[in-house]
C-alpha positions as CSV (number, residue, x, y, z in Angstrom):
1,X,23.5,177.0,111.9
2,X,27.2,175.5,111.8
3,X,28.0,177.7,115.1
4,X,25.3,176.7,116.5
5,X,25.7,173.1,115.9
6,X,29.2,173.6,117.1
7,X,27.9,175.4,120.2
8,X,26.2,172.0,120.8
9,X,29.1,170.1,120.2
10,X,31.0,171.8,122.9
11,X,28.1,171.7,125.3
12,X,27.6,168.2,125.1
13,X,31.4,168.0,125.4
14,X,32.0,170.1,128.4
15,X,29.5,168.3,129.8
16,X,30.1,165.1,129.3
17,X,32.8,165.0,132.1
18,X,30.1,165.6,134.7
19,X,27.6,163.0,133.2
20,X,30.8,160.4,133.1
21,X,31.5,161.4,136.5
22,X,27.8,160.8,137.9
23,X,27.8,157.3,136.6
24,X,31.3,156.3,137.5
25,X,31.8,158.1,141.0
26,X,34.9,156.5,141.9
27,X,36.9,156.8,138.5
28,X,37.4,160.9,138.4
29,X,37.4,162.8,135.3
30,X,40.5,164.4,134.1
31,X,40.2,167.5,130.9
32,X,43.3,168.9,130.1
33,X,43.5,172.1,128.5
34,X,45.6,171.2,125.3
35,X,42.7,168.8,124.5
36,X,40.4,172.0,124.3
37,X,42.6,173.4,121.9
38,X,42.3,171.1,119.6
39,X,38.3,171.1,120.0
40,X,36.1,173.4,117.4
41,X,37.8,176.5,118.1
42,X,40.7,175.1,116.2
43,X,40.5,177.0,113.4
44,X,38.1,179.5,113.8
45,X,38.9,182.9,113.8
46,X,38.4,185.7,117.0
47,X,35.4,186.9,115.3
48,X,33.8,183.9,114.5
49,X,35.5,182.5,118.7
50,X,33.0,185.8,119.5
51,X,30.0,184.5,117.6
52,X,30.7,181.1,118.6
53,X,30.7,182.0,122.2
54,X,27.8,183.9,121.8
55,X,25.8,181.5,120.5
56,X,26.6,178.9,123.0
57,X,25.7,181.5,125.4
58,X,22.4,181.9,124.0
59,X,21.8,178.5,124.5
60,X,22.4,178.4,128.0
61,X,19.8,181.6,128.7
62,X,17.2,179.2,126.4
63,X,18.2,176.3,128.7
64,X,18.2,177.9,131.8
65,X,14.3,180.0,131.0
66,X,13.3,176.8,130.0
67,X,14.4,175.5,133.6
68,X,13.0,178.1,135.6
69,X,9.4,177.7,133.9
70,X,9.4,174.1,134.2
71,X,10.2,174.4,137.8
72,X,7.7,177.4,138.0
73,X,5.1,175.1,137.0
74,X,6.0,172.5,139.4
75,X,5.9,174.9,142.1
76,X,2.3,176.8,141.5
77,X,1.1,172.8,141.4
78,X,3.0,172.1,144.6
79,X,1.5,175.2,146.1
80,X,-2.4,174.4,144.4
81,X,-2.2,171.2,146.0
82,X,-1.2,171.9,149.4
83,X,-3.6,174.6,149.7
84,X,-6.4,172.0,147.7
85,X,-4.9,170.0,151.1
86,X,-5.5,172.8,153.2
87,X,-9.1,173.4,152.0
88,X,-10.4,170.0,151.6
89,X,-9.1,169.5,155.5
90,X,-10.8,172.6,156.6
91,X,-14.3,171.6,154.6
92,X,-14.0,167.9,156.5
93,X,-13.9,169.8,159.6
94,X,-16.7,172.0,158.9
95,X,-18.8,169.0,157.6
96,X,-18.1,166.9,160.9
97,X,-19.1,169.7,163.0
98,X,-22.1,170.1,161.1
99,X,-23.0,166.1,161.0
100,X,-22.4,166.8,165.1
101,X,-24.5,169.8,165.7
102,X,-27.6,168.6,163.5
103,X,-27.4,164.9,165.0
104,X,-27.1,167.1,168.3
105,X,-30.4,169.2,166.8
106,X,-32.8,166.3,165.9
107,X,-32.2,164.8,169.9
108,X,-33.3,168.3,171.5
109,X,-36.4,168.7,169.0
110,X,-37.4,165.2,169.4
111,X,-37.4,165.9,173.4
112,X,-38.8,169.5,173.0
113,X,-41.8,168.1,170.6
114,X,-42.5,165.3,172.5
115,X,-43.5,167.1,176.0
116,X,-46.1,169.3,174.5
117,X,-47.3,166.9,172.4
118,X,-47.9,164.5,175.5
119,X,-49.8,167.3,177.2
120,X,-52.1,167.6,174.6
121,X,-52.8,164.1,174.6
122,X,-53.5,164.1,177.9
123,X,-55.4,167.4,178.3
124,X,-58.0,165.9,175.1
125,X,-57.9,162.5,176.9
126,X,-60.0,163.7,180.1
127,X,-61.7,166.4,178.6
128,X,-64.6,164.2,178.4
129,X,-64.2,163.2,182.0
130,X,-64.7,166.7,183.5
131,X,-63.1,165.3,186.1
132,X,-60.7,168.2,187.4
133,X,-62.0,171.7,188.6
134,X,-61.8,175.4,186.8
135,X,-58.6,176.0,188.8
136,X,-56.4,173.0,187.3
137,X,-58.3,173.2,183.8
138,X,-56.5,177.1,184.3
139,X,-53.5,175.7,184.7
140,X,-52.9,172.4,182.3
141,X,-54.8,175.5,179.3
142,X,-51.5,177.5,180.9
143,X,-48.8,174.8,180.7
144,X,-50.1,173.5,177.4
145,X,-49.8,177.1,175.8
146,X,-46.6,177.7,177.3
147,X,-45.3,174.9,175.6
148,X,-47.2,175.3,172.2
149,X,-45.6,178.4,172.2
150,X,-42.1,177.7,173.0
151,X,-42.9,174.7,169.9
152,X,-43.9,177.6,167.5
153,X,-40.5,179.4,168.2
154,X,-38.5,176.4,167.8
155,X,-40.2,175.4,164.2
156,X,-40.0,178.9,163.3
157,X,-36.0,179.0,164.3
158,X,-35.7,175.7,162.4
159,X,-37.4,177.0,159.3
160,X,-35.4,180.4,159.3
161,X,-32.0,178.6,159.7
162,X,-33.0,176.4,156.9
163,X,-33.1,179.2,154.8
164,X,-30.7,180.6,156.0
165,X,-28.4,177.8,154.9
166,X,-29.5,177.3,151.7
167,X,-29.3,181.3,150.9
168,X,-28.1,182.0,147.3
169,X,-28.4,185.4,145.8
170,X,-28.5,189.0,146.5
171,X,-30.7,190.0,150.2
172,X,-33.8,191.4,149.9
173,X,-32.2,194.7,152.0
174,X,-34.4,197.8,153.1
175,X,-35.8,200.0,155.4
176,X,-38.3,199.6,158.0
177,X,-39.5,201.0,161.0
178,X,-38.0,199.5,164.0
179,X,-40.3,200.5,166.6
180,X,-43.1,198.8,164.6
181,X,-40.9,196.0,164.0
182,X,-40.1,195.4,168.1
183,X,-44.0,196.0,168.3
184,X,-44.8,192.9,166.3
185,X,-42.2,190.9,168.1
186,X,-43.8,191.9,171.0
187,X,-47.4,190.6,170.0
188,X,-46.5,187.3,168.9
189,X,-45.3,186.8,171.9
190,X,-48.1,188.8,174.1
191,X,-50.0,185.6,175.0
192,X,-46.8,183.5,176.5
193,X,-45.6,186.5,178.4
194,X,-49.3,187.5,179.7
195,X,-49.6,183.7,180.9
196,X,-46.7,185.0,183.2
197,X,-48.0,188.4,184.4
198,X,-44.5,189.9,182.9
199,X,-44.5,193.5,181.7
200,X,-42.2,193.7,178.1
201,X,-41.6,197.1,177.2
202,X,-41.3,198.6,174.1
203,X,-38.6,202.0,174.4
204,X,-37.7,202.1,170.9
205,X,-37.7,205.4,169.3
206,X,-41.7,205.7,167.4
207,X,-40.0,207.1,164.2
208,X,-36.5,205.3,164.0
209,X,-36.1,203.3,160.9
210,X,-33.4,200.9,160.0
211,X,-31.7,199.5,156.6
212,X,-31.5,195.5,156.6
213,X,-33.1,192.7,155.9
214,X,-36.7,192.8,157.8
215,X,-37.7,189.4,158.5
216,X,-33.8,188.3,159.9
217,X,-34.2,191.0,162.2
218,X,-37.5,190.0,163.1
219,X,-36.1,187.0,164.0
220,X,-33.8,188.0,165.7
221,X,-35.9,190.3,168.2
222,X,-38.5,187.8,168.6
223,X,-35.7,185.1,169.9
224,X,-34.7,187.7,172.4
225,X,-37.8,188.6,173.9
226,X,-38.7,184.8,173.9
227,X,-35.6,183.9,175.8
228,X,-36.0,186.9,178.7
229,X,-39.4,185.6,179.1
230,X,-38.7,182.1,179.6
231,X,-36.0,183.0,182.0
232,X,-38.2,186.0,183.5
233,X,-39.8,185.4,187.1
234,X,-43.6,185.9,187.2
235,X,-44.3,189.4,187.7
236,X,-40.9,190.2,185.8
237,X,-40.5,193.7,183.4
238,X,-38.7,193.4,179.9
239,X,-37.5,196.2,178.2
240,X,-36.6,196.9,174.7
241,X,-34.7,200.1,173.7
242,X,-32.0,201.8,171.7
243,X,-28.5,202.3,173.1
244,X,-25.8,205.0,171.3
245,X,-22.3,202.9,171.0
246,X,-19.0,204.0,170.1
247,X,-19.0,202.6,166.6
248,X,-22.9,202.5,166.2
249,X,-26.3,201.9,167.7
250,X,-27.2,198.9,169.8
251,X,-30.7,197.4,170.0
252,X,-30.4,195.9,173.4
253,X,-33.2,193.6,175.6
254,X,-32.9,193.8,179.1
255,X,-34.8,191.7,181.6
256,X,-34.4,191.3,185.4
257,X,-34.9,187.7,185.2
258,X,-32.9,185.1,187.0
259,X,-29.3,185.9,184.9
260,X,-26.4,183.4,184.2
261,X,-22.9,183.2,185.6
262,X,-19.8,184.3,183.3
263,X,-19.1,180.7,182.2
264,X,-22.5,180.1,180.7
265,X,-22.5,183.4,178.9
266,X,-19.3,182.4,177.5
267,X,-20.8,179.9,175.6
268,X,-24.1,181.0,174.5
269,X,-23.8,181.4,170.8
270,X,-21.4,178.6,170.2
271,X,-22.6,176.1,168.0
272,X,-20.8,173.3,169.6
273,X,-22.8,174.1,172.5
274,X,-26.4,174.3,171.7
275,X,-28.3,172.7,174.5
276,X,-31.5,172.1,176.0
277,X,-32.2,174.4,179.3
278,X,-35.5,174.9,181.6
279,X,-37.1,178.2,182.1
280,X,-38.5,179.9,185.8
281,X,-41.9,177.8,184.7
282,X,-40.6,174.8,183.8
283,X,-40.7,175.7,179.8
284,X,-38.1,173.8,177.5
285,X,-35.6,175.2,174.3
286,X,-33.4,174.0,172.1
287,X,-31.0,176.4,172.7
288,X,-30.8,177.2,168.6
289,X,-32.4,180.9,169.1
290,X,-29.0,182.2,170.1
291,X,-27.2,180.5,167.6
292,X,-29.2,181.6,164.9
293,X,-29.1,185.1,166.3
294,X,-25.4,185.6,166.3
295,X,-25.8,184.0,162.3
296,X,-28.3,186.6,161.6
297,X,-26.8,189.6,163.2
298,X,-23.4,188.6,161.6
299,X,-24.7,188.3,158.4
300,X,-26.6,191.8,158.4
301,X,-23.4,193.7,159.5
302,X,-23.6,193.6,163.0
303,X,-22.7,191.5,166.3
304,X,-24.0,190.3,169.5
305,X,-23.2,190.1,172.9
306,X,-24.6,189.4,176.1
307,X,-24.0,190.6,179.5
308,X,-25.7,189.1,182.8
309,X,-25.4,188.5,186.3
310,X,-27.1,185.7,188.3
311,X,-30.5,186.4,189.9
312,X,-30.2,190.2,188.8
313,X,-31.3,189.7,184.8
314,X,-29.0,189.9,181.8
315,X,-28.8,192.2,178.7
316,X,-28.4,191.3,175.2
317,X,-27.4,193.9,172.8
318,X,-27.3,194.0,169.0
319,X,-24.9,196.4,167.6
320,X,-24.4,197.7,163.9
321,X,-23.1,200.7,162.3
322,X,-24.6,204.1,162.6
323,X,-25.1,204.4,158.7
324,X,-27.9,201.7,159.0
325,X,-30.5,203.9,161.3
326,X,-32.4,206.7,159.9
């Protein structure tokens, strides 16, 4: 203990010069060596010089550990707080985009909604009239089921990227056949494509199964027929089929409908630029279908990509690893 307090004694004395000299810049310190002499080593032996030594030197590895966590500390809560910086800038982002996008939503399905809903209106306003032949009552039954249907798709592509969204806990995964998945796809949709005398054609393997989850995949297919229909001429074929890939399998849709030039298939499954477009009859979409597509593909493994050429058709294919078919 009395080497100790000595070490403190001459620790508090070698530095006082430096804490003099911080205070008074001007007036410089001056120690002289004979006035160390005279300090506590005085009349100590070497031995106890050695333990004396020591001891202060302990104290200056306790000092300096205790310096080097303290400034350890300061650093990990520098470094939590930038990245809290980093995060909370990169979550404001996100949530602007997102205020964007669903304010962008709400205008498309309030101008999708509203068309159909007008021709129904109209069509139940003059039924009681009789006043239009069989060939016109053909058409406006045509138009208005065209547009009921594309209606359908939207609320369905609302209420799947809903729950999407608000997703918490493990998928439901498993396996299912995929012909007889593309099959069902196919008949939802049999009564808008029939309205345009187009031929959709199922080519997928009868027995090939697939692991993932059913109904996003469902989704997924039934968004891709609906879009080659809408933007299928009368009279225009659809096919759906298998494709072997370098790192897996592709389920791809191909249509000979009227395509899209390289800038516009740039864009298709960007968020930031869901819009409204017209099909070959006229029909109306949000643009979401795609959107959602790429979310539900990505989320099952796989990706998406589209290829097309203008008035020749375009292909969209859906690639995931071979492990998932069976």
């Amino acid at each position: 203990m009395c080497y100790a307090i000595r070490a403190l004694s001459l620790l508090w004395f070698c530095s006082y010069p430096v804490l003099l000299f911080s205070n008074v810049a001007a007036t410089p310190v001056v120690i002289h060596e004979a006035d160390a002499d005279t300090s506590v080593f005085k009349d100590l032996s070497p031995a106890e010089q050695s333990e004396y030594a020591l001891v202060l030197l302990s104290i200056l590895l306790l000092l300096c550990i205790v310096y080097y966590i303290k400034n350890n500390k300061l650093s990990k809560k520098l470094a939590e707080g930038q990245a809290l910086q980093k995060t909370t800038d990169k979550e404001i982002y996100r949530l602007k985009n997102t205020l964007q996008f669903k304010n962008k939503l709400i205008s498309i399905i309030a101008h999708d909604v509203r068309g159909p809903v007008s021709s129904i209106l109209f069509y139940l306003d003059i039924q009681d009239d009789q006043c239009f032949d069989r060939e016109t009552y053909l058409s406006l039954k045509q138009t208005m089921l065209q547009q009921l249907t594309a209606v359908g798709q939207l609320l369905g592509n609302l209420l799947q990227w809903t729950l999407s969204e608000n997703e918490s806990g493990p998928k439901k995964l498993g396996v299912f056949n995929l012909y007889e998945l593309a099959e069902q796809s196919r008949g939802v949709l049999q009564g808008y494509y029939s309205l345009k005398q187009i031929n959709v054609i199922n080519l997928i393997p009868k027995q090939m199964k697939m692991h993932g989850v059913r109904n996003e995949i469902d989704v997924v297919i039934r968004n891709l027929i609906f879009n080659a229909v809408k933007f299928t001429r009368e009279g225009g074929e659809i096919k759906i089929f298998t494709s072997e890939r370098p790192s897996g399998l592709a389920i791809v849709v191909q249509d000979n409908g009227i395509g899209m030039d390289a800038t516009r298939v740039s864009h298709l499954f960007e968020l930031e630029d869901v819009h409204s477009s017209s099909g070959t009859n006229g029909e109306r979409g949000s643009g979401l279908g795609l959107v959602l597509c790429k979310e539900l593909v990505q989320k099952n493994g796989g990706k998406i990509y589209a290829e097309s050429e203008v008035n020749i058709g375009s292909i969209f294919k859906i690639e995931f690893p071979s492990m998932m078919f069976v």
